[in-house]
Backbone bond lengths (Angstrom), bond angles and torsions (degrees), N, CA, C in turn:
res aa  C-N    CA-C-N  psi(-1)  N-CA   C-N-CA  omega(-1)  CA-C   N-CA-C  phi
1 X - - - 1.464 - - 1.526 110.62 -
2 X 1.453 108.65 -26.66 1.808 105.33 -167.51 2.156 115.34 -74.69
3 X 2.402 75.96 -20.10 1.585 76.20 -168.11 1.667 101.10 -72.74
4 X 1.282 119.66 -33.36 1.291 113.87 -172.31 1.640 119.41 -71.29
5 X 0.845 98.97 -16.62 1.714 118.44 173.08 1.394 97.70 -74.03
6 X 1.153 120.29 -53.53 1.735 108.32 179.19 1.864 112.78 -74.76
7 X 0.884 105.78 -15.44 1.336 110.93 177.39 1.616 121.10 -78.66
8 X 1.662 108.89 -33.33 1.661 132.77 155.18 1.156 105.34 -45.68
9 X 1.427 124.68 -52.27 1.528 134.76 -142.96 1.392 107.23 -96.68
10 X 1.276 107.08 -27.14 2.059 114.01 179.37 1.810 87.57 -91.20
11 X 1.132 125.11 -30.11 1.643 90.46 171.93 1.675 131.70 -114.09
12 X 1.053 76.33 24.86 1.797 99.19 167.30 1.735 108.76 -108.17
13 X 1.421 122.26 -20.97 1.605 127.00 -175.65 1.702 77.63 -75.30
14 X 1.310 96.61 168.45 1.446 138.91 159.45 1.337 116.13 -52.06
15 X 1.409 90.07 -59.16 1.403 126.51 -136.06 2.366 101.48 -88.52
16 X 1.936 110.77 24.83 1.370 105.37 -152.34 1.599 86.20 -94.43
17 X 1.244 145.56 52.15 1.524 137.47 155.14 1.313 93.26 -44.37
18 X 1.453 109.84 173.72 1.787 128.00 164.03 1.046 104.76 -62.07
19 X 1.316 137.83 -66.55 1.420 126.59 -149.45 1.540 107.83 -74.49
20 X 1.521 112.16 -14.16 1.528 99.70 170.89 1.938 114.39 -84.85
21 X 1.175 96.59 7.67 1.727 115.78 -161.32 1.268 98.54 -87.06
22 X 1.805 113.38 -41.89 1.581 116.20 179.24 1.302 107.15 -102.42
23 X 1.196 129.37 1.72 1.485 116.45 148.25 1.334 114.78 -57.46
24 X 1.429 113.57 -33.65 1.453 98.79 -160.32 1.109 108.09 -96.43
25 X 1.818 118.58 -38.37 1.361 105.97 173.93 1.661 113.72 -78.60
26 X 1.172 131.22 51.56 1.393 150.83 147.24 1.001 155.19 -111.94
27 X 2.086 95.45 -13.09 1.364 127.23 164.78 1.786 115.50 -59.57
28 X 1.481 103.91 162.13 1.151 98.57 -173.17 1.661 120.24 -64.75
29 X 1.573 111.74 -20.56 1.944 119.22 171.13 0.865 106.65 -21.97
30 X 1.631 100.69 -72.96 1.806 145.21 -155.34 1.424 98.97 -64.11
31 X 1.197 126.49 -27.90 1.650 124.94 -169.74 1.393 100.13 -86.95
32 X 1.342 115.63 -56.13 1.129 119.32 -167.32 1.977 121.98 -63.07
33 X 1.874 106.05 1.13 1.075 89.82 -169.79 1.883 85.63 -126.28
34 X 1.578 119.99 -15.60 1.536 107.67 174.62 1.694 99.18 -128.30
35 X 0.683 103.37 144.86 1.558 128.95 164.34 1.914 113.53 -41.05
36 X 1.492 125.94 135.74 1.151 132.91 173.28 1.684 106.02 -52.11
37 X 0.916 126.41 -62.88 1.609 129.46 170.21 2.318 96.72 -38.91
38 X 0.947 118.37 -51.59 0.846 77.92 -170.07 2.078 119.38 -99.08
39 X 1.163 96.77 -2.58 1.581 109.61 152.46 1.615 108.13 -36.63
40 X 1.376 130.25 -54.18 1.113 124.66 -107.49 2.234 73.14 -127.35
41 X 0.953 108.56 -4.17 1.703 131.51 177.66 0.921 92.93 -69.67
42 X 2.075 111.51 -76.14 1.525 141.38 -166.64 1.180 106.50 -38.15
43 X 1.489 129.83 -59.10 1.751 153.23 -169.93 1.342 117.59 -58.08
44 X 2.145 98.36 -31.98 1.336 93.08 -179.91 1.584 114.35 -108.26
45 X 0.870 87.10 11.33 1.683 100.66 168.99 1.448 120.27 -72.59
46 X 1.471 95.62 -64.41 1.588 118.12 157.26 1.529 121.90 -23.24
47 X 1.819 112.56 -66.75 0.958 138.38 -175.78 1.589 121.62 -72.37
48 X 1.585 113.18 -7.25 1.355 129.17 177.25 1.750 89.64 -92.77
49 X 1.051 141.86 -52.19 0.985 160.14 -150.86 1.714 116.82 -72.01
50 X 1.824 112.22 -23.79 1.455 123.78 139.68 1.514 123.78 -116.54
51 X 1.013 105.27 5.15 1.702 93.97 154.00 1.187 126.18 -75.12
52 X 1.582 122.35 157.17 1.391 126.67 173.64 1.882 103.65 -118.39
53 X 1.041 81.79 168.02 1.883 93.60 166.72 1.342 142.03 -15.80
54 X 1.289 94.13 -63.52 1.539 140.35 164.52 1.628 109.48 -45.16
55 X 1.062 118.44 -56.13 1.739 146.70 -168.22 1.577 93.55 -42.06
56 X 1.207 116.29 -63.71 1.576 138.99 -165.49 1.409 131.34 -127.47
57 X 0.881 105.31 21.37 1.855 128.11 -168.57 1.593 91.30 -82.07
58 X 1.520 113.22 131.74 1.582 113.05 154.62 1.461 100.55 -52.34
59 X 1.585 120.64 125.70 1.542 112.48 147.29 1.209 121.39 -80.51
60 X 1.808 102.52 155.32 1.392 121.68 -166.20 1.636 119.45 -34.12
61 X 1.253 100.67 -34.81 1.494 129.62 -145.52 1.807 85.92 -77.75
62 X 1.505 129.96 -17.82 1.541 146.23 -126.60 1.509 83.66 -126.37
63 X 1.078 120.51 -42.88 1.663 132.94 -144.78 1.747 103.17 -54.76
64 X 0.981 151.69 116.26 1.331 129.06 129.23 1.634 124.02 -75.01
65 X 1.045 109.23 120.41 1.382 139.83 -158.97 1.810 112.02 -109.61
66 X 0.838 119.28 128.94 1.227 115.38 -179.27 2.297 113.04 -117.94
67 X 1.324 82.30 124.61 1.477 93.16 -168.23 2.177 119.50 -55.18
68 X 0.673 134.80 91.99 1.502 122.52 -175.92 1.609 108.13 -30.86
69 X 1.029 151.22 -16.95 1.425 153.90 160.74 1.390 114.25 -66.95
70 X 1.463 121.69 -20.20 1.552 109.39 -173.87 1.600 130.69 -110.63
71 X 1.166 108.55 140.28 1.560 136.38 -134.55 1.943 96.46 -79.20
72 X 0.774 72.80 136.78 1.930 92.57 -167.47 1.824 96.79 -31.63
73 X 1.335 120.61 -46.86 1.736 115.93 -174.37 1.506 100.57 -58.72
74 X 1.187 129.33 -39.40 1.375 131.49 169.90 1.684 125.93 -54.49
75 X 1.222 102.25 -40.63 1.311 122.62 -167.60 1.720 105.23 -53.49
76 X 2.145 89.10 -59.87 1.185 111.74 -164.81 1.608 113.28 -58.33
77 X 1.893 94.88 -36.57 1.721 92.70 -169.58 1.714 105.61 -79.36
78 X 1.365 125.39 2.43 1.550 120.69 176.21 1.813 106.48 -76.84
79 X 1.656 87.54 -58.70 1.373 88.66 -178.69 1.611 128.74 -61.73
80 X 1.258 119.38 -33.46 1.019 123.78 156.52 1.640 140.31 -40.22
81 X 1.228 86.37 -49.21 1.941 107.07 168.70 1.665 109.88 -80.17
82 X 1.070 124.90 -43.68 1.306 139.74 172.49 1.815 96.17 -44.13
83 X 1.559 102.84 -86.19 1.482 98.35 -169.35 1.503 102.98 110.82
84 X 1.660 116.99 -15.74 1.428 108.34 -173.52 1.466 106.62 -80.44
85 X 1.514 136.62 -163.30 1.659 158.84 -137.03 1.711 106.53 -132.82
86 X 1.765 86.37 -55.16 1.490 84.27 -164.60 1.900 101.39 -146.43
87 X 1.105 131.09 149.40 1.407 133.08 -170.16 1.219 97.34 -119.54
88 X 1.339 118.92 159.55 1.926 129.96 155.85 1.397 86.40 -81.40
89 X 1.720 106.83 150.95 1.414 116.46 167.50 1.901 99.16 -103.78
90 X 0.948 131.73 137.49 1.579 137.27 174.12 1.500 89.66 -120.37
91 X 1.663 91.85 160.07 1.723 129.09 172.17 1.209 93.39 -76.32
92 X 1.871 97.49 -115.61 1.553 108.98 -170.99 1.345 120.27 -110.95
93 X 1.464 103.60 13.22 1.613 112.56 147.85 1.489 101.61 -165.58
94 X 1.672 99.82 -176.30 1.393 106.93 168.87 1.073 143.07 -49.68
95 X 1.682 112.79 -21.50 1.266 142.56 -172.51 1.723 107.30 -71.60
96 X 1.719 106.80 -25.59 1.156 116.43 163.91 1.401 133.12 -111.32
97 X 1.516 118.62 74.26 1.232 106.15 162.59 1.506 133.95 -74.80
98 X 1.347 113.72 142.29 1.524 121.47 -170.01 1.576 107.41 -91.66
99 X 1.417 108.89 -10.48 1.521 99.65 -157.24 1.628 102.22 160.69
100 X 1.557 115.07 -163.63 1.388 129.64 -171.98 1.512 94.52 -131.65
101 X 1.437 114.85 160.65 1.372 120.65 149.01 1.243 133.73 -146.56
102 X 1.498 120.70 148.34 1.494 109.91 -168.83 1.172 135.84 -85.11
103 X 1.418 143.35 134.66 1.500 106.02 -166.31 1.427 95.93 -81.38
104 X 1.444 124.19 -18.34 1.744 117.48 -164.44 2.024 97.77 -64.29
105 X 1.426 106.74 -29.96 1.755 102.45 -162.48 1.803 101.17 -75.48
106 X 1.067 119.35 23.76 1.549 131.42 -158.41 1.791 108.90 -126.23
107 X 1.481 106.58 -8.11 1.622 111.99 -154.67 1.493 105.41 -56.99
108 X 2.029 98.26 -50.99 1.783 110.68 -162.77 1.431 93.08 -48.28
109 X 1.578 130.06 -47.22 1.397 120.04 -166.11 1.078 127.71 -47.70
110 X 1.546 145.19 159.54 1.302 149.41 130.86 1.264 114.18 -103.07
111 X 1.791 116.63 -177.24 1.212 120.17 165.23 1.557 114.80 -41.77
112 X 1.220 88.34 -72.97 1.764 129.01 167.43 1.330 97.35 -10.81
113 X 1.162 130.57 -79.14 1.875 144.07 -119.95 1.605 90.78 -64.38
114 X 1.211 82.51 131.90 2.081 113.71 173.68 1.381 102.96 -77.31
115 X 1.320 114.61 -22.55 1.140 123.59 -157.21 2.037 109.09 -62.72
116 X 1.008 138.37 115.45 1.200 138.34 168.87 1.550 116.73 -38.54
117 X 1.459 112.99 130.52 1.649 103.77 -153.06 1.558 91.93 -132.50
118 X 1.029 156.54 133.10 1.461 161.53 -176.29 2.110 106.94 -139.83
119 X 1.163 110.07 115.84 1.506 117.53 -159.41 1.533 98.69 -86.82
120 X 2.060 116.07 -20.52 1.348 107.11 176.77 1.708 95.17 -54.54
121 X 1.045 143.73 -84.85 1.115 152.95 178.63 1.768 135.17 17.26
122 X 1.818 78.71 -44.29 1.263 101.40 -178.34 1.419 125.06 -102.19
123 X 1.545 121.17 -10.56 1.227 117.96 -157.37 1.562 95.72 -106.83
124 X 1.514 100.70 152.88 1.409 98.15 -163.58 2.251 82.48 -127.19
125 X 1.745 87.09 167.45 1.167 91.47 -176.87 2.004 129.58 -79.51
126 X 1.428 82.49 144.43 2.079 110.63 -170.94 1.332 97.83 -76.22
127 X 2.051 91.82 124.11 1.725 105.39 164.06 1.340 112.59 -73.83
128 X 1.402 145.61 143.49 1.425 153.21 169.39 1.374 94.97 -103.27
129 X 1.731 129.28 128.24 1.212 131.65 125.03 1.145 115.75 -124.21
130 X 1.391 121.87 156.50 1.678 142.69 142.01 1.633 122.01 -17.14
131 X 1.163 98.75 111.89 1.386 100.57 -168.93 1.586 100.91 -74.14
132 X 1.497 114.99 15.53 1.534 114.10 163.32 1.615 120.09 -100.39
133 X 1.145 101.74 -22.85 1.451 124.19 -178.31 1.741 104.26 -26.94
134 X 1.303 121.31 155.16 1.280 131.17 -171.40 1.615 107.76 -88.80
135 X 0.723 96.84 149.04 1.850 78.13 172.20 1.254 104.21 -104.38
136 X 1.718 142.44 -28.72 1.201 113.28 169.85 1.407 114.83 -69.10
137 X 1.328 140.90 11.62 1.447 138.97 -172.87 1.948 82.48 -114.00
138 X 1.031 122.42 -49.67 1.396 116.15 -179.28 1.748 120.24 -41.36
139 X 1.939 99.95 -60.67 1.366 101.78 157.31 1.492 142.41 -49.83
140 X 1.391 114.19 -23.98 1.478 110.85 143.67 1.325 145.74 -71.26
141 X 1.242 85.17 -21.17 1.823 92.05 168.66 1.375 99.60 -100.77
142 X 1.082 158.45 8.18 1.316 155.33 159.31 1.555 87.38 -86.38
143 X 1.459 140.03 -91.75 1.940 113.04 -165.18 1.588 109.59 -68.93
144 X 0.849 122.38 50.75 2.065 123.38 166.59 1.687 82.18 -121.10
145 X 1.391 120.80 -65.11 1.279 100.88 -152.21 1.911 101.82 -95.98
146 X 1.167 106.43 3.49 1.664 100.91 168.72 1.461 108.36 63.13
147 X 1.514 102.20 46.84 1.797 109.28 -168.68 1.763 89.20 -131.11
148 X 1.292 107.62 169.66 1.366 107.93 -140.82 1.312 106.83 -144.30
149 X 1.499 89.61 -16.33 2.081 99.10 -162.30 1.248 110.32 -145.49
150 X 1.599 169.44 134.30 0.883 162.93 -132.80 1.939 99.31 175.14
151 X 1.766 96.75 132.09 1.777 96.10 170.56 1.887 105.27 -90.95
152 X 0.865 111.93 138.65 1.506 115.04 -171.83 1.921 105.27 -93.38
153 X 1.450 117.93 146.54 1.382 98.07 -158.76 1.600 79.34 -145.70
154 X 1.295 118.70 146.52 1.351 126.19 167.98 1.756 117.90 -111.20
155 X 1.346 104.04 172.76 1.753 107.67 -152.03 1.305 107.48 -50.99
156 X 0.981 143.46 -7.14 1.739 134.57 163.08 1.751 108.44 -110.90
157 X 0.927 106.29 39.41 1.689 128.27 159.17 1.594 108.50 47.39
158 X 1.518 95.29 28.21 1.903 97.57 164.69 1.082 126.42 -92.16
159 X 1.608 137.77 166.24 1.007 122.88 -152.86 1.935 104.75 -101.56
160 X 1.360 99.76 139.78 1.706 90.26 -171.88 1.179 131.37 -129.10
161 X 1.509 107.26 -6.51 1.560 137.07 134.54 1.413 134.09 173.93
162 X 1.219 142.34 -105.95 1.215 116.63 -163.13 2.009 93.16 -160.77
163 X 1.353 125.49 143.01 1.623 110.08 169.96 1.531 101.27 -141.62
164 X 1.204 110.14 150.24 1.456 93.22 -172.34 2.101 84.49 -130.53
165 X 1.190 117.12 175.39 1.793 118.22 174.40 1.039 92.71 -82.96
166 X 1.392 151.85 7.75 1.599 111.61 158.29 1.370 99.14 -99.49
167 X 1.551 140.51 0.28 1.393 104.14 146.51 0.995 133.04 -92.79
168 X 1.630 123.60 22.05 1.694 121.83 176.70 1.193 73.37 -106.68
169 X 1.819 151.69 -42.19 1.611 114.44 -162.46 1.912 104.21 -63.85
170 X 1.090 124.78 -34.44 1.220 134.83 -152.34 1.477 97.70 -63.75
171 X 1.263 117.47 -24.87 1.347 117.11 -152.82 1.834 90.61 -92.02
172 X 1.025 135.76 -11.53 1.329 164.70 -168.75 1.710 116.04 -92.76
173 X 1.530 104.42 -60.09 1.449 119.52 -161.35 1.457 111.62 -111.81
174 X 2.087 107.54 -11.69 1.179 112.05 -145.19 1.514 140.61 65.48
175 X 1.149 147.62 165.80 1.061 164.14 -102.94 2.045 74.34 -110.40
176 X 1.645 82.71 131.43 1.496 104.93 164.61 1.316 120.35 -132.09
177 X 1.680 113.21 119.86 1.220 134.16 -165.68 2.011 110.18 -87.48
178 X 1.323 97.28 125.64 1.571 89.07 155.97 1.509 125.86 -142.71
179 X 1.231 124.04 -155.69 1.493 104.13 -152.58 1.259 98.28 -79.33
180 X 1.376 140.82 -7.11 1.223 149.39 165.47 1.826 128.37 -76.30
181 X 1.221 84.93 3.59 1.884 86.65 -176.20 1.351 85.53 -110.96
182 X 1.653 102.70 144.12 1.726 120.87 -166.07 1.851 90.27 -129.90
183 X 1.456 90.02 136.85 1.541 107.51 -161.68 1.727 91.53 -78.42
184 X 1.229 127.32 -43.26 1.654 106.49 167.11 1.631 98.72 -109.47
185 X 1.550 97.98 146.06 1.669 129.30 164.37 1.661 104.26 -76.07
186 X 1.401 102.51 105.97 1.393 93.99 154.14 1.353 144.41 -82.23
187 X 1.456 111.75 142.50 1.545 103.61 -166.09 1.357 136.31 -92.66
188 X 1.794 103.96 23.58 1.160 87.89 144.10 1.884 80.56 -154.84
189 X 2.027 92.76 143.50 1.690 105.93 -177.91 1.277 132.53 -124.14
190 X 1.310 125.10 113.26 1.435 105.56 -159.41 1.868 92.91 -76.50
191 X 1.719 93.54 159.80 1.563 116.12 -148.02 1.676 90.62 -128.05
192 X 1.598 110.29 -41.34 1.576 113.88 -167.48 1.187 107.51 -161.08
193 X 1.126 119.33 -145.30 1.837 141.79 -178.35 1.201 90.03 -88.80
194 X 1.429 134.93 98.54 1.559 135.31 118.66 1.886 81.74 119.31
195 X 1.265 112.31 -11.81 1.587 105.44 179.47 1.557 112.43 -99.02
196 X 1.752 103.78 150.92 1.546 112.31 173.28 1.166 91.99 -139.07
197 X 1.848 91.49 159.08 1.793 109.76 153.56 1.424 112.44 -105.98
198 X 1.708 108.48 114.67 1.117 107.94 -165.40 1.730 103.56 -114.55
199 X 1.768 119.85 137.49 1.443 122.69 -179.26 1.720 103.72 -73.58
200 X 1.435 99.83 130.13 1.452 116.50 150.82 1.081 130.18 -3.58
201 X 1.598 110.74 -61.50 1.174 135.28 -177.04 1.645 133.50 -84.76
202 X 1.942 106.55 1.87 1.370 110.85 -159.30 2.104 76.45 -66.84
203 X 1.651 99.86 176.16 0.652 113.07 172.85 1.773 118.30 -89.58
204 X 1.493 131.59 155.21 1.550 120.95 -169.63 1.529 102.35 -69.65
205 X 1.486 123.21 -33.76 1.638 121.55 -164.35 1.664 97.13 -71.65
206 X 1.521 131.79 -24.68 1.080 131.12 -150.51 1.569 93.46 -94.24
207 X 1.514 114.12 -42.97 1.427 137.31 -171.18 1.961 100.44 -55.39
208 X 1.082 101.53 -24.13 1.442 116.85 -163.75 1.299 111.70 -97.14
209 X 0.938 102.80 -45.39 1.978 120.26 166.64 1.256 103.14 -57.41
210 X 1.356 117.67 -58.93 2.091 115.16 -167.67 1.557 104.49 -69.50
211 X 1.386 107.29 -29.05 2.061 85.31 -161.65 1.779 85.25 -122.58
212 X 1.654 126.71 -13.78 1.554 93.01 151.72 2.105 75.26 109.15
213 X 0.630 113.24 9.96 1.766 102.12 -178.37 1.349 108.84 -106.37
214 X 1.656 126.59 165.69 1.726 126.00 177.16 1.587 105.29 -133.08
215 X 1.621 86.50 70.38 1.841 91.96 152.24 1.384 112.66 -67.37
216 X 1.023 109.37 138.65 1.665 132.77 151.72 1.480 107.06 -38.76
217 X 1.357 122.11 135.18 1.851 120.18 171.58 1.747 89.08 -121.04
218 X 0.995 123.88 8.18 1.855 109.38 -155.12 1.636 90.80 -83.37
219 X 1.527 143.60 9.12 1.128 116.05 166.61 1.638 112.35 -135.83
220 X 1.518 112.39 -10.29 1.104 108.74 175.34 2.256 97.24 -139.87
221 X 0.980 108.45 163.88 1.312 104.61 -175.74 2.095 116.22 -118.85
222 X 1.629 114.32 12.08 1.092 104.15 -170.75 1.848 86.19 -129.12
223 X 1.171 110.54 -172.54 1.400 137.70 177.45 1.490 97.56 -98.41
224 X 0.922 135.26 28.99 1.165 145.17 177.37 1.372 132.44 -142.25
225 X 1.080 98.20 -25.04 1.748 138.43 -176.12 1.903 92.76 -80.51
226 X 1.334 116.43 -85.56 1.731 138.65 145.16 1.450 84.36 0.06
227 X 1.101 120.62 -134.92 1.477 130.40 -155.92 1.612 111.19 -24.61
228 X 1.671 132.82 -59.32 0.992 109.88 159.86 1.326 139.26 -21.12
229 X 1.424 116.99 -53.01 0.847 157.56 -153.54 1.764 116.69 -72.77
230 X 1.488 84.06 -27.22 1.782 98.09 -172.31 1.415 105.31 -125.65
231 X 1.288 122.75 -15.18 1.654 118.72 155.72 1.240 112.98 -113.72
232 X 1.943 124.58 29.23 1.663 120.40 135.28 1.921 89.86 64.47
233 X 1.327 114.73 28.50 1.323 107.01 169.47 1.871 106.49 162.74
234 X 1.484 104.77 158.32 1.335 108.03 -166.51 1.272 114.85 -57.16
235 X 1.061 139.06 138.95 1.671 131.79 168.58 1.751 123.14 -79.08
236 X 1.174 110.96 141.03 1.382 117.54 -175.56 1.158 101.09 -60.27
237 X 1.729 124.58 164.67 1.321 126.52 137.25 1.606 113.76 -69.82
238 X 1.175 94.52 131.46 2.235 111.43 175.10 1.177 87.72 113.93
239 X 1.729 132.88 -16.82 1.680 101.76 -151.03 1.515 114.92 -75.69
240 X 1.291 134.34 -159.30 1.549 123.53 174.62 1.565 89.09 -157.90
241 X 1.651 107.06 109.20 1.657 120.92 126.23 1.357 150.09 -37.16
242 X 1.433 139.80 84.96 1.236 131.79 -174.42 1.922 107.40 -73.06
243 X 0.492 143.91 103.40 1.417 140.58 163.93 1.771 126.64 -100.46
244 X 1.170 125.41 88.81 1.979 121.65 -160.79 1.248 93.11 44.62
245 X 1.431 109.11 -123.66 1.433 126.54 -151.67 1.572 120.45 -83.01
246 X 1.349 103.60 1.31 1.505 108.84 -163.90 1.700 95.30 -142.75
247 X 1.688 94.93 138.93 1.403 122.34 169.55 1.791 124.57 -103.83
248 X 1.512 107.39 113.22 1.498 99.18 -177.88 1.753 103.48 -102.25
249 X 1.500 105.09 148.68 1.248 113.92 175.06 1.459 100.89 -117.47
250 X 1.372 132.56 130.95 1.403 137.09 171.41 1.406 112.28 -65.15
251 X 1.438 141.17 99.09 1.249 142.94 169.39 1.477 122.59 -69.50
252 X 1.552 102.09 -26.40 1.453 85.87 -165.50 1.527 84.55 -158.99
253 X 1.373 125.82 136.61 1.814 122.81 158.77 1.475 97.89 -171.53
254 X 1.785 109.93 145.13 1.146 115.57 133.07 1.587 150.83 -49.51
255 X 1.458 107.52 -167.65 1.605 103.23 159.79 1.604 108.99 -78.91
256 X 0.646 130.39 4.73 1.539 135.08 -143.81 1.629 104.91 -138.22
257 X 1.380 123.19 -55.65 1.510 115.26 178.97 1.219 120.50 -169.47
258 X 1.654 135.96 166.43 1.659 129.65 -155.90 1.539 84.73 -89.87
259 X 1.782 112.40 164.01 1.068 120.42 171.56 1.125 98.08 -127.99
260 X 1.313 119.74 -45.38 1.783 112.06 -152.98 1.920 100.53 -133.17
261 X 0.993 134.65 132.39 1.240 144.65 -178.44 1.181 112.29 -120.67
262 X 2.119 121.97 117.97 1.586 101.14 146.93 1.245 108.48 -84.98
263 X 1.585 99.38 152.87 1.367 128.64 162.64 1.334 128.92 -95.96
264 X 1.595 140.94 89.64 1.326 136.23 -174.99 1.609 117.23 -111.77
265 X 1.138 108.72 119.27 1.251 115.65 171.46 1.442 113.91 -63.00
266 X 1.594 113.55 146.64 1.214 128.35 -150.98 1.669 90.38 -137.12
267 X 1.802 103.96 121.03 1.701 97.32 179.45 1.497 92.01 -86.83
């Protein structure tokens, strides 16, 4: 009876913002009658409830994308390494998605298969929302229409990344594991034909060992360090490095430092 009495009393005060919401369901009452696991439910409920799109959206820059031109051995080795469900299909960039695809509508295939393979076939149709969109208004329209995946598009209708409901449940339940999430990220991943996602942080001697090249380490010691290092200033995200034989694309950085690098080999 006391908890519901406090529950009367926070929405009859003035004073019911959120943060006075998890004071209370954090007090000792509130403890004593639900469990920390499910406190921590309550909070993210709350917290789904002013986020937008934007908040938690894979960015573009994040996306693996699969090209409508590429040939089923390709297909198989993205999805495979990936680990994801379902891809955006794009034209001749991201800016164009054609559609979604499944990895389950892909099974009969192998590398191997003689079999004649056509990807119009397969791709089924792309949700568009507003990268302002609410996410508790999102999560309702995600179980009405029993859709799962959505390309996220900002006010001049480009593409800006990707959200699927298990990262608005996550934000709720926390982090949801499946047999595909690997407890360490390796730092450097092949992605495609001659492409990787390579960390910021691999080291240059290591960088040199995997793809076979002889950067210099004598003034900086990361793959991150290197590129700074050779345009005398931080690199944008989108920008592209030529270096000899190899092309870096900036995937991911702050004001402050690179995180995520593609790596494409250059014949």
């Amino acid at each position: 009876m006391m908890l519901f009495d406090s529950i009367r009393s926070f929405f009859k005060s003035k004073k019911n913002d959120p943060e006075s919401f998890y004071s209370m369901v954090e007090s000792t009452q509130w403890k004593n009658f639900i469990g920390n696991d499910e406190i921590k439910m309550i909070k993210g409920v709350i917290k789904v409830s002013e986020l937008e799109v934007s908040d938690i959206m894979v960015p573009r820059s994040n996306m693996i994308a699969l090209e409508k031109s590429y040939a089923i051995d390709r297909l198989l080795k993205i999805i495979s390494d990936s680990g994801h469900s379902r891809f955006p299909v794009i034209g001749e960039n991201k800016d164009e998605v054609l559609g979604i695809l499944l990895a389950k509508d892909l099974l009969r295939f192998s590398k191997d298969s003689q079999e004649n393979f056509d990807m119009e076939g397969f791709i089924r149709p792309a949700t568009f929302i507003p990268e302002s969109k609410r996410l508790k208004i999102l999560l309702k329209e995600f179980r009405k229409s029993r859709n799962h995946f959505a390309i996220v598009v900002d006010e001049y209708g480009r593409t800006a990344g990707l959200l699927t409901i298990e990262d608005v449940l996550e934000q709720i339940v926390g982090d949801i594991e499946d047999e595909y999430d690997a407890e360490d990220i390796p730092m450097i991943k092949e992605v495609g034909h001659k492409l990787y996602i390579v960390d910021a942080l691999v080291r240059i001697e290591d960088f040199n060992e995997f793809f076979g090249t002889e950067f210099l380490d004598e003034d900086y010691d990361t793959l991150g360090g290197l590129l700074i290092k050779t345009l005398g200033r931080l690199p944008k995200e989108e920008e592209t490095i030529d270096l000899k034989t190899i092309q870096f694309r900036i995937l991911q950085a702050d004001n402050r430092r690179l995180q995520s690098i593609e790596v494409k080999k250059i014949d």
